[in-house]
GUTIKE-801054 format. One line per 10 residues: number of its first residue (from 1); for each residue y, z, x of C-alpha. Coordinates in nm, 3 decimals. Example, Ala and Ser with C-alpha at 12.3 -4.5 7.8 and 13.67 -1.06 7.14 Angstrom:
BEGIN
1 = -0.450,0.780,1.230  -0.106,0.714,1.367;
This chain:
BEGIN
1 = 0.048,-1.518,-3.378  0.375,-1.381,-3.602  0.680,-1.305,-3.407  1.033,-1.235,-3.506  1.394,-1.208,-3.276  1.489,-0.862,-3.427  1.869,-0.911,-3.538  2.078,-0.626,-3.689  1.953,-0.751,-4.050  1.614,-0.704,-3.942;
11 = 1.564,-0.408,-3.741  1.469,-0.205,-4.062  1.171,-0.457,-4.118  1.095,-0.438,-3.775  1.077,-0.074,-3.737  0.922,-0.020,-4.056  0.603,-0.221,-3.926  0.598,-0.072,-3.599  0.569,0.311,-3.774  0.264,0.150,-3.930;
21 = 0.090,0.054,-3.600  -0.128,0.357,-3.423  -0.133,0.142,-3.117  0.151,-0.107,-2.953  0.199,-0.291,-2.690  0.501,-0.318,-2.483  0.698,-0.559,-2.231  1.010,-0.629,-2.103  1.197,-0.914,-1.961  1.436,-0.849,-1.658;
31 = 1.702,-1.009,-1.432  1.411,-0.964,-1.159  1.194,-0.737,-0.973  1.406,-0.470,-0.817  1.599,-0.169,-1.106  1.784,-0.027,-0.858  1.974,-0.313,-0.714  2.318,-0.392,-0.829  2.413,-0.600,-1.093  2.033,-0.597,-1.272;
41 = 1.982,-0.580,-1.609  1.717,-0.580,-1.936  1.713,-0.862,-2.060  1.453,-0.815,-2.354  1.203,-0.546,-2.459  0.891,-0.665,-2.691  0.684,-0.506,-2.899  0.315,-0.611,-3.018  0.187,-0.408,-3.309  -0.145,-0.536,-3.513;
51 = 0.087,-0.788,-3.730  0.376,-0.875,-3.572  0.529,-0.938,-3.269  0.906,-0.796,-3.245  1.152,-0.961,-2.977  1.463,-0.698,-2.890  1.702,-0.915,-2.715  1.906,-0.678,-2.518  2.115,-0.885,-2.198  2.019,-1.231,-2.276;
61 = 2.359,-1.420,-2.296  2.259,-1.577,-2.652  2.202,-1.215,-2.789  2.450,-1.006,-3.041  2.465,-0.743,-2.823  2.497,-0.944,-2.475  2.686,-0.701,-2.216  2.734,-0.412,-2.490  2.536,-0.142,-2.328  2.613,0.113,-2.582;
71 = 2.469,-0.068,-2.835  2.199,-0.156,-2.619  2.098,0.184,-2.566  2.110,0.274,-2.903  1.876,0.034,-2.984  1.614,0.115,-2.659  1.625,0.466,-2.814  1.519,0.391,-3.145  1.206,0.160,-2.978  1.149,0.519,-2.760;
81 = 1.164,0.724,-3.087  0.931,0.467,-3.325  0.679,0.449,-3.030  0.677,0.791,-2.822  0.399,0.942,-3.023  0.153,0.634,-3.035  -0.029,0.466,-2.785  0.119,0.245,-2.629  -0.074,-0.042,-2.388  0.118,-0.273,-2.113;
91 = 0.025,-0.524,-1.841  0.155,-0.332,-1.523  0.375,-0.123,-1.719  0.491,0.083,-1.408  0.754,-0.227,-1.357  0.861,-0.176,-1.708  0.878,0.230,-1.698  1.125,0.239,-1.424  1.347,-0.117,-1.568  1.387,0.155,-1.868;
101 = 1.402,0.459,-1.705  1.669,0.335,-1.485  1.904,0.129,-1.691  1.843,0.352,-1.993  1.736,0.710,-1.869  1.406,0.690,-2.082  1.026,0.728,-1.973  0.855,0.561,-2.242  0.504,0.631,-2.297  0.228,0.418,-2.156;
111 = -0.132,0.499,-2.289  -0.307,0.163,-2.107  -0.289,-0.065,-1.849  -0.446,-0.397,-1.871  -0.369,-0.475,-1.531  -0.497,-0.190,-1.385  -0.834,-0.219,-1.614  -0.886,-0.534,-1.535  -0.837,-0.423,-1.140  -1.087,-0.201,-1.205;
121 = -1.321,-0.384,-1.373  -1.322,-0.686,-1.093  -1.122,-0.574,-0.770  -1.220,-0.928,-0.630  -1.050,-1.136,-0.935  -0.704,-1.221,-1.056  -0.498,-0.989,-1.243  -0.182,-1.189,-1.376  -0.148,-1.232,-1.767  -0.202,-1.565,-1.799;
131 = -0.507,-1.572,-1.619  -0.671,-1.298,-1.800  -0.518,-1.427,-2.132  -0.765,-1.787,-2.043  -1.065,-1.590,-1.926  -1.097,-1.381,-2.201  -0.902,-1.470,-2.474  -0.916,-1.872,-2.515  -0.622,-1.941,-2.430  -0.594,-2.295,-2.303;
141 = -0.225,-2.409,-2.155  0.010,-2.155,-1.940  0.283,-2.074,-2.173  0.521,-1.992,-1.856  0.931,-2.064,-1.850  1.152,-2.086,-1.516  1.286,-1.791,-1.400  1.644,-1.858,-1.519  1.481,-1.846,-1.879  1.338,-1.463,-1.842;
151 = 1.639,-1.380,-1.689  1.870,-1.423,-2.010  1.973,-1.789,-1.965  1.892,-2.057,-2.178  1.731,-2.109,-2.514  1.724,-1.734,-2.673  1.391,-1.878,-2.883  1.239,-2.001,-2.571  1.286,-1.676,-2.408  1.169,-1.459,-2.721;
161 = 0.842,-1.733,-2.771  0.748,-1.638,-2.426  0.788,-1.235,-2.456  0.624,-1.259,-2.762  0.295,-1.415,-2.614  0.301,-1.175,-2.339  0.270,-0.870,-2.538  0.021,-1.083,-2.797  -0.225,-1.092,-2.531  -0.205,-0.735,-2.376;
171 = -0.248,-0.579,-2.712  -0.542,-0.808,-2.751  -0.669,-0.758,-2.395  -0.644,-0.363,-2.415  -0.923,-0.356,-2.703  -1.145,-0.605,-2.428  -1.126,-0.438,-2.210  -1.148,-0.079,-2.349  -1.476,-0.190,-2.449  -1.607,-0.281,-2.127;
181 = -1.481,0.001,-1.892  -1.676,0.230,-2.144  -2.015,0.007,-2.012  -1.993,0.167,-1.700  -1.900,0.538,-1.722  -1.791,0.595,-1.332  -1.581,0.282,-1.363  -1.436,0.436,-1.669  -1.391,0.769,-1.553  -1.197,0.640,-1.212;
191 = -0.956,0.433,-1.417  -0.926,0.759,-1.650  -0.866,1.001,-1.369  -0.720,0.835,-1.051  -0.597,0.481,-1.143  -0.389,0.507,-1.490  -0.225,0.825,-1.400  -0.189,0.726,-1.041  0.042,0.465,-1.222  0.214,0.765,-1.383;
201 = 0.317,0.938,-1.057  0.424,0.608,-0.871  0.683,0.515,-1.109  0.817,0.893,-1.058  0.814,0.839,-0.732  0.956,0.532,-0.708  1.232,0.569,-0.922  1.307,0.904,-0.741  1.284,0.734,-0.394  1.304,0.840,-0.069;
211 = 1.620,0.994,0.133  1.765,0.784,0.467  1.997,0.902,0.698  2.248,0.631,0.712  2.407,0.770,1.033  2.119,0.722,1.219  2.024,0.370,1.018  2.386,0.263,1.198  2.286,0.464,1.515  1.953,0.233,1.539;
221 = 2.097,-0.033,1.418  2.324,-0.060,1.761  2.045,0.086,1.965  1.749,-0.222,1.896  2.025,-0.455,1.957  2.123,-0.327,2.307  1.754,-0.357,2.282  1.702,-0.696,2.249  1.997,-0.832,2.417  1.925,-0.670,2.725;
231 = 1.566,-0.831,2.669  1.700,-1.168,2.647  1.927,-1.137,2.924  1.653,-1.038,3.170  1.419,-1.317,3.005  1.694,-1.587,3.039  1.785,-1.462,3.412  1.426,-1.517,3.505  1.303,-1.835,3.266  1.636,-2.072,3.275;
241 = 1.586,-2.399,3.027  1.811,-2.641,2.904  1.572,-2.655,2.548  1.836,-2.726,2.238  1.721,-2.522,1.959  1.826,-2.440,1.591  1.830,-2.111,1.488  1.675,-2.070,1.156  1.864,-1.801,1.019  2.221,-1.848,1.150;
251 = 2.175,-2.272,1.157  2.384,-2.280,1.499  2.248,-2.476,1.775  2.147,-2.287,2.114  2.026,-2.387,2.429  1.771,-2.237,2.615  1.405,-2.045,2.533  1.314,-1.958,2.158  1.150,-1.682,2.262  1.006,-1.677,1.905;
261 = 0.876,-2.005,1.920  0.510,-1.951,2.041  0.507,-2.320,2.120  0.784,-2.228,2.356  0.652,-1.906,2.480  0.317,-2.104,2.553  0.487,-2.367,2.765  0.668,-2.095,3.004  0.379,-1.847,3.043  0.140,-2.134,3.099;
271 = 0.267,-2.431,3.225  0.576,-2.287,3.403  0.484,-1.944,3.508  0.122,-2.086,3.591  -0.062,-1.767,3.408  -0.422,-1.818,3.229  -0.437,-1.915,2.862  -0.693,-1.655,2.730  -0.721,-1.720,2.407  -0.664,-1.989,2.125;
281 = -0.535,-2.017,1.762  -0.726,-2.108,1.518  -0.575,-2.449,1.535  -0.634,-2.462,1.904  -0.283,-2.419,2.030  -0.272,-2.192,2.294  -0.182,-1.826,2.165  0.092,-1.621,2.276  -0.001,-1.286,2.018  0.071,-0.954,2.107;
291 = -0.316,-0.889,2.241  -0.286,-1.203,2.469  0.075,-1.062,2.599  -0.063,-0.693,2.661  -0.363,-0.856,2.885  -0.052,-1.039,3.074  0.187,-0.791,3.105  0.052,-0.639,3.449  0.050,-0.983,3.589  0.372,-1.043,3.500;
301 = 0.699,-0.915,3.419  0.780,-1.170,3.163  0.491,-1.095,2.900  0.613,-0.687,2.841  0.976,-0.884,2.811  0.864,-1.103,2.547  0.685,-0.802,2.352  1.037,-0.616,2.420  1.231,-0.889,2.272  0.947,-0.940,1.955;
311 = 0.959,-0.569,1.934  1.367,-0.540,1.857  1.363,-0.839,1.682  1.100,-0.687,1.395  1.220,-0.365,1.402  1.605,-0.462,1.336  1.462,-0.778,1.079  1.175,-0.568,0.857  1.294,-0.268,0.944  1.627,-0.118,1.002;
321 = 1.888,-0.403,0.870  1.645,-0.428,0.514  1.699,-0.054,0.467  2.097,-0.088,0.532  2.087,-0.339,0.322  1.838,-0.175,0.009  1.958,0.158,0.031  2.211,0.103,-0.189  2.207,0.481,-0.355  2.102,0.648,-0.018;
331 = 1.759,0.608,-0.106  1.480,0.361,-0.035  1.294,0.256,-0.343  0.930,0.090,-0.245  0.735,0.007,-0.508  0.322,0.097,-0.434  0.031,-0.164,-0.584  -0.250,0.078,-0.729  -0.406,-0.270,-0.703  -0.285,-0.392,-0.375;
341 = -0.601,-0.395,-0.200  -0.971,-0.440,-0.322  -1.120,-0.107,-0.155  -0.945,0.146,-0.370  -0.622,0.191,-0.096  -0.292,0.130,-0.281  -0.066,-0.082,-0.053  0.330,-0.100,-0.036  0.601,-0.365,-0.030  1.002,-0.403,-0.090;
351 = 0.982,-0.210,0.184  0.652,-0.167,0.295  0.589,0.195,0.467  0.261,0.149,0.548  0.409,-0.058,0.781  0.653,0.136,0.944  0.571,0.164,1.313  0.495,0.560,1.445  0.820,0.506,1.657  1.021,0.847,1.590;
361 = 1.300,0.644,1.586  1.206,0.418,1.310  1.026,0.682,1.097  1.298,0.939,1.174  1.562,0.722,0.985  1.344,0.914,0.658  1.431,1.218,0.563  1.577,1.474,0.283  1.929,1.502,0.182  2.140,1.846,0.252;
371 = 1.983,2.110,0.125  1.624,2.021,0.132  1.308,1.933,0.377  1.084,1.664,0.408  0.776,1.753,0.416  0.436,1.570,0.490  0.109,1.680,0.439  -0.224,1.481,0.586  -0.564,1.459,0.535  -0.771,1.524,0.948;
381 = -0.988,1.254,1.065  -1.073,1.220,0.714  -1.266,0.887,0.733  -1.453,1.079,1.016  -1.548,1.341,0.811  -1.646,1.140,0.507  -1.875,0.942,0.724  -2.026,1.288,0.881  -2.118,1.345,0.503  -2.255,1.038,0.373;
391 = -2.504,0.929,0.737  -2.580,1.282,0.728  -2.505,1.285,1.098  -2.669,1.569,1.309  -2.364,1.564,1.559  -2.075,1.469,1.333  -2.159,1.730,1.089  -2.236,2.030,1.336  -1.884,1.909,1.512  -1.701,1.936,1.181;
401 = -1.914,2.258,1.047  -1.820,2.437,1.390  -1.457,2.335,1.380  -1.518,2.125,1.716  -1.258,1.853,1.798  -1.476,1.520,1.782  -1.253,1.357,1.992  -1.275,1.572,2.262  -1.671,1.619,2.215  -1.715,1.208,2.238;
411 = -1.523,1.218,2.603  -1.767,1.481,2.712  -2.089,1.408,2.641  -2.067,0.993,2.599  -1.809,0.970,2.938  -1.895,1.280,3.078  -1.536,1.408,3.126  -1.556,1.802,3.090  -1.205,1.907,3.033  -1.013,1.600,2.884;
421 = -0.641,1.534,2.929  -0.437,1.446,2.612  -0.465,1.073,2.781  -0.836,1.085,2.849  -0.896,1.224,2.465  -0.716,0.862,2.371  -1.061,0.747,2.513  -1.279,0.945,2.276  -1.015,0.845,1.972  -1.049,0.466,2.020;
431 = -1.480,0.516,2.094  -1.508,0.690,1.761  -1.290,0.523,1.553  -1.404,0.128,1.688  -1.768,0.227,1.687  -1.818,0.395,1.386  -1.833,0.118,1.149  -2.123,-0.063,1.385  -1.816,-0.238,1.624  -1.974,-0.493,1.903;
441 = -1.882,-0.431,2.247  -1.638,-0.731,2.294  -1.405,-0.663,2.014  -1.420,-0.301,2.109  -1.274,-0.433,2.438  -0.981,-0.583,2.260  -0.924,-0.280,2.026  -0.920,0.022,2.256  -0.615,-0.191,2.458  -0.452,-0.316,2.155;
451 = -0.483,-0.002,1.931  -0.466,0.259,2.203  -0.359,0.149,2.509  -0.683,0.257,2.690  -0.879,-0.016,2.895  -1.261,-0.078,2.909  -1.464,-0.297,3.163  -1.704,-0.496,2.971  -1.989,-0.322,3.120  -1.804,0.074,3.049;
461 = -1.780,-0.086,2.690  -2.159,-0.192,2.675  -2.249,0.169,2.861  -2.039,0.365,2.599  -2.141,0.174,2.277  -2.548,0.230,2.401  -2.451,0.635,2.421  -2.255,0.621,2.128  -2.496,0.559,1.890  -2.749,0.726,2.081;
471 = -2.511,1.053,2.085  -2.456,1.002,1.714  -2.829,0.886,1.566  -2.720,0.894,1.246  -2.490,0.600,1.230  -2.709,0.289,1.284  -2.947,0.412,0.997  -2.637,0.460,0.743  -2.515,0.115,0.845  -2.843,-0.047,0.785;
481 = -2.904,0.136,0.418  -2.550,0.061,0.350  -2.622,-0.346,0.414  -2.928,-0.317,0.294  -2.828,-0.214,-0.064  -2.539,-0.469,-0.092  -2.774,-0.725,0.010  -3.065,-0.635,-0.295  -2.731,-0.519,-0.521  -2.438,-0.710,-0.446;
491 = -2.225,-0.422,-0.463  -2.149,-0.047,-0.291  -2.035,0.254,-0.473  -1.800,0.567,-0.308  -1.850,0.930,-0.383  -1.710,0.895,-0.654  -1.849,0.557,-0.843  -1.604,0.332,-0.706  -1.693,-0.018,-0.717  -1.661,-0.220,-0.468;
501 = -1.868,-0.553,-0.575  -1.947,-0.775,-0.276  -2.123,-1.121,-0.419  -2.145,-1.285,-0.090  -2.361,-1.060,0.052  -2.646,-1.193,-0.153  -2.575,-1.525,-0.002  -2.880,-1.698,0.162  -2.803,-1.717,0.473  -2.722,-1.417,0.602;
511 = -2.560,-1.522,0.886  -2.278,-1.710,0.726  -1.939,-1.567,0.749  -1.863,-1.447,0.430  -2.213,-1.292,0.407  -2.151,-1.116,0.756  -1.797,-1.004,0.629  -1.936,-0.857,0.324  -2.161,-0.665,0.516  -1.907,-0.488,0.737;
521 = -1.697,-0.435,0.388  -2.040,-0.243,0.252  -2.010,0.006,0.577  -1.592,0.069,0.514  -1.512,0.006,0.146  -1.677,0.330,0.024  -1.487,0.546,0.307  -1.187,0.357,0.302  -1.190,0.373,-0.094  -1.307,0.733,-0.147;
531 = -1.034,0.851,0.173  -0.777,0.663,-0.075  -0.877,0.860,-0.383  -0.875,1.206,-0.211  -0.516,1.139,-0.112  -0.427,1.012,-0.469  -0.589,1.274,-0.650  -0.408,1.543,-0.433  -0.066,1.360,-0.491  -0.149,1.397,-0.866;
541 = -0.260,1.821,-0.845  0.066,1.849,-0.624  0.271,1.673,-0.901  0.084,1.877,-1.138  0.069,2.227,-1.010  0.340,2.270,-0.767  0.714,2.373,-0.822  1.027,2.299,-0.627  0.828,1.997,-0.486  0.918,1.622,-0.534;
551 = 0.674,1.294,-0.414  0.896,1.088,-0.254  0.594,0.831,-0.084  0.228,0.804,0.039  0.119,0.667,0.296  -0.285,0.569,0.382  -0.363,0.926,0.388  -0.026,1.115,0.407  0.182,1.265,0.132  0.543,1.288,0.171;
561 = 0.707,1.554,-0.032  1.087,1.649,-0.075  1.141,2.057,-0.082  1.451,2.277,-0.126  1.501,2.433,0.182  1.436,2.822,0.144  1.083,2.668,-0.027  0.919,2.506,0.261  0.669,2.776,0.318  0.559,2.841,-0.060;
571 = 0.483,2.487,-0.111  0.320,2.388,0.202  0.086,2.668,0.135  0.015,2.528,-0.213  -0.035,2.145,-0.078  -0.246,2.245,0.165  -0.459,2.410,-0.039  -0.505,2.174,-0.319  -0.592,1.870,-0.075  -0.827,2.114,0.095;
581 = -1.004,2.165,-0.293  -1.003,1.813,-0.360  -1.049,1.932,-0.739  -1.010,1.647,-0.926  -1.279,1.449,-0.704  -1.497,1.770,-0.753  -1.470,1.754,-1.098  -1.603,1.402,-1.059  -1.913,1.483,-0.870  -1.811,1.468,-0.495;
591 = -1.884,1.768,-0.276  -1.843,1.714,0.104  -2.089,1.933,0.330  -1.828,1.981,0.563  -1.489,2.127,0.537  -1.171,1.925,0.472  -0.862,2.007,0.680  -0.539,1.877,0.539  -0.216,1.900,0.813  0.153,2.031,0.637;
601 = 0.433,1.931,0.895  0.829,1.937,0.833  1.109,1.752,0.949  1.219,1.362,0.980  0.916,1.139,0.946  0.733,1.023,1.253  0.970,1.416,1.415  0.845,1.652,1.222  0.677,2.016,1.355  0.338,2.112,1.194;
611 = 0.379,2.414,1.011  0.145,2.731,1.139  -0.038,2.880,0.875  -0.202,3.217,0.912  -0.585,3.255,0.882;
């Protein structure tokens, strides 16, 4: 492997071989994972063409042009101008696109992913550089460096060694693994048409990020802390202890309950307030979760107070004081994992949204600046409605064909309720949604109280699952051809090809866990998966097609959108008709037999109005 530091007496060497390479590979070294925070910098950028491997220093402290931006950025824009027109290959190289987009107001090209390939390839392995660098291209020892070294401080030849490898192997791994997507052509095509440009449209979005109103940040700032105080008051008045504690985060000593030590918790609900242990960790301690504290609540006062307390306590710690503290420019800038999860879903951290609770409150902190509208735009009971397709369900797909509310229909003909309330249509929600996977009647139990705050008997929850599946025939013969084909295949496909390769359910035994597990994933992955790439592909036709119209997030299978003002109309027209056409995932070979229905609303997230659309 040749590599060179590129130094002001070289750069015409280095240059000169790049303009002979069709295809490059690029990396760069940072002062860590977040652009947009203060302070950050680039420390390197590398280039890999088929001779040489070209180390930029740019921040590192040992480098000519250490804290001379100007001169940095003339150099970043001579690597934009030799490479722009090639192809250009990267391992995650939506990290990399925004680092240079931000600090340097470029979007450099990106042609291939090897992370994302490889993600595609094997959703079940690893996908770090190293690891695909020793599986498939003999490399024997981890070439890593502490962090301090990446960031620009240390040994400039240590740091350029270990760039250099990095974007040795990706250029090596793109041509591996170029080879094997085109082995299987659905595999290839997904990567082609969702995944890689998927990438694309996250760092947009990313780097654009999403508006918060930091008046009403401060406003529920004060509000979860009344919240928990008064919480801990009440708690306190009615559990005294002399317990000495040390607070993890502040390191002060306090007396009384650590109402967020479950050890703690355990001791007063069970011991002290004499209430029933009902359940056990998986270490056998007794456990105080939020399902065991909703069955206590009505038998106690002290239960709802400790999910009170737990409930400020998150929601000012994950929520509210991160976004104070990360919304440095007025926005929130999450970064989204097209290979977060192994179904197809992507997932979200630094913050996570996925995770924001539904609380108005919470979700209403997001929002558009002056001037402009958030809008969001979701797909209906679209799992639902994918499943109605694929079991070929008599009832699901004469519901959805006749425009009948499922929900509704599931209260009155499997509980007999003729004219549901809003509550009693909670019923139907949780029946459908815990059943239709194959759900047994005790965890159904569990969910309907902890996911929709409806309570079953044991025996209502045996009755209902018996006239659920007899209601809706359709379902216990898609589960079993579902399970049956992972067992004789070890794998499931989605509308679309999606992989979703499931090894232990070949096991033996088919009653071991991991067997059983896979099983269930057979049933979900597809709808999960193929739910994920309707909203994706829509996000990407929006992007695409529509103007005055700016991706700020997605979430599951929501688009949020930001929208001048006097526009609102004209593009939620537009949105909802391209997620309606799903034309990408047409183009791919998926037709639904029953109508999609995508939801536009407008307003603060978790407050916003649908929008009426005449018919």
């Amino acid at each position: 492997m040749l590599w060179s530091i590129v130094t002001p007496s070289t750069e015409h060497k280095a240059f000169a071989d790049i303009a002979k390479s069709g295809l490059v590979s690029l990396d760069t070294e940072t002062s860590g994972l977040n652009p947009y925070k203060p302070g950050s910098w680039i420390t390197s950028i590398g280039i890999g063409t088929r001779n040489h491997n070209w180390c930029f220093p740019m921040n590192h402290q040992e480098s000519p042009i250490f804290e001379n931006f100007e001169e940095q950025k003339r150099l970043t824009t001579r690597i934009y101008r030799a490479i722009e027109k090639k192809k250009v290959v990267a391992q995650g190289g939506k990290f990399d696109l925004k680092w240079l987009k931000h600090h340097f107001g470029m979007w450099f090209p990106m042609s291939f992913d090897t992370l994302l390939a490889h993600y595609n390839l094997d959703e079940n392995d690893k996908h770090d550089l190293t690891h695909l660098a020793m599986k498939y291209c003999g490399l024997e020892d981890d070439y890593d460096i502490p962090l301090k070294e990446k960031h620009g401080f240390g040994d400039l030849e240590t740091h350029c060694k270990y760039l250099a490898q990095d974007i040795y192997y990706t250029r090596k791994l793109a041509f591996i693994f170029k080879r094997m997507l085109a082995e299987d052509p659905q595999t290839e095509a997904i990567y082609n048409n969702i995944t890689l440009p998927a990438s694309w449209l996250y760092a947009r979005v990313e780097h654009r990020g999403i508006y918060v109103d930091q008046k009403k940040l401060q406003r529920q700032r004060r509000y979860w802390e009344r919240a928990r105080d008064k919480a801990f008051k009440r708690l306190t008045r009615l559990c005294p202890s002399d317990n000495k504690w040390k607070d993890k985060k502040t390191k002060e000593w306090k007396y009384g309950v650590n109402w967020n030590s479950p050890k703690q918790v355990a001791e007063i609900l069970f011991d002290k307030l004499g209430l029933k242990s009902i359940k056990e960790t998986g270490t056998g301690a007794r456990s105080t979760d939020e399902s065991v504290l909703l069955r206590l609540g009505p038998k106690h006062k002290v239960p709802q107070l400790i999910l009170d307390h737990r409930a400020a306590e998150k929601n000012l710690g994950t929520f509210i004081n991160r976004w104070i503290e990360e919304s440095w420019d007025g926005r929130i800038h999450p970064s989204f994992k097209i290979h977060g999860t192994v179904t197809g879903r992507p997932s979200c951290t630094d913050p996570n949204l996925q995770q924001t609770p539904r609380d108005p409150k919470l979700r209403g902190c997001y929002t558009a600046p002056p001037g402009y509208t958030l809008i969001a735009a979701d797909y209906s009971q679209i799992e639902l409605r994918i499943i109605a397709h694929v079991s070929k369900d008599p009832a699901l797909l004469f519901a959805y064909q006749t425009g009948q509310d499922i929900h509704t229909k599931t209260v009155q003909n499997i509980i007999g309720i003729p004219n549901p309330t809003k509550e009693e249509r909670k019923r139907g929600k949780a029946i459908n949604f815990g059943f239709i996977y194959g759900m047994g009647w005790p965890k159904f139990v569990d969910y309907g109280r902890d996911n929709y705050q409806v309570e079953f008997t044991s025996a209502e929850a045996r009755t209902i699952r018996t006239r659920f599946f007899l209601e809706y025939n359709g379902l216990p013969p898609w589960h079993k051809r579902m399970r049956r084909f992972a067992r004789n295949q070890g794998y499931v496909r989605n509308l679309v090809g999606r992989l979703r390769r499931l090894p232990d359910a070949q096991m033996s035994n088919e009653r071991h866990g991991k067997c059983q597990n896979a099983l269930r994933q057979a049933i979900n992955a597809p709808i999960q998966g193929f739910g994920s790439d309707l909203t994706i592909t829509a996000a990407l036709d929006i992007d695409l097609k529509v103007k005055h119209c700016d991706i700020v997030g997605t979430v599951h299978d929501e688009i949020l959108m930001e929208v001048p003002n006097g526009r609102v109309m004209e593009v939620a027209t537009q949105v909802k008709e391209i997620m309606e056409g799903y034309r990408i995932l047409r183009g791919m070979g998926a037709d639904l037999s029953i109508p999609i229905i995508a939801e536009v609303s407008q307003g603060p997230w978790g407050d916003n109005k649908e929008i009426k659309f005449d018919n």
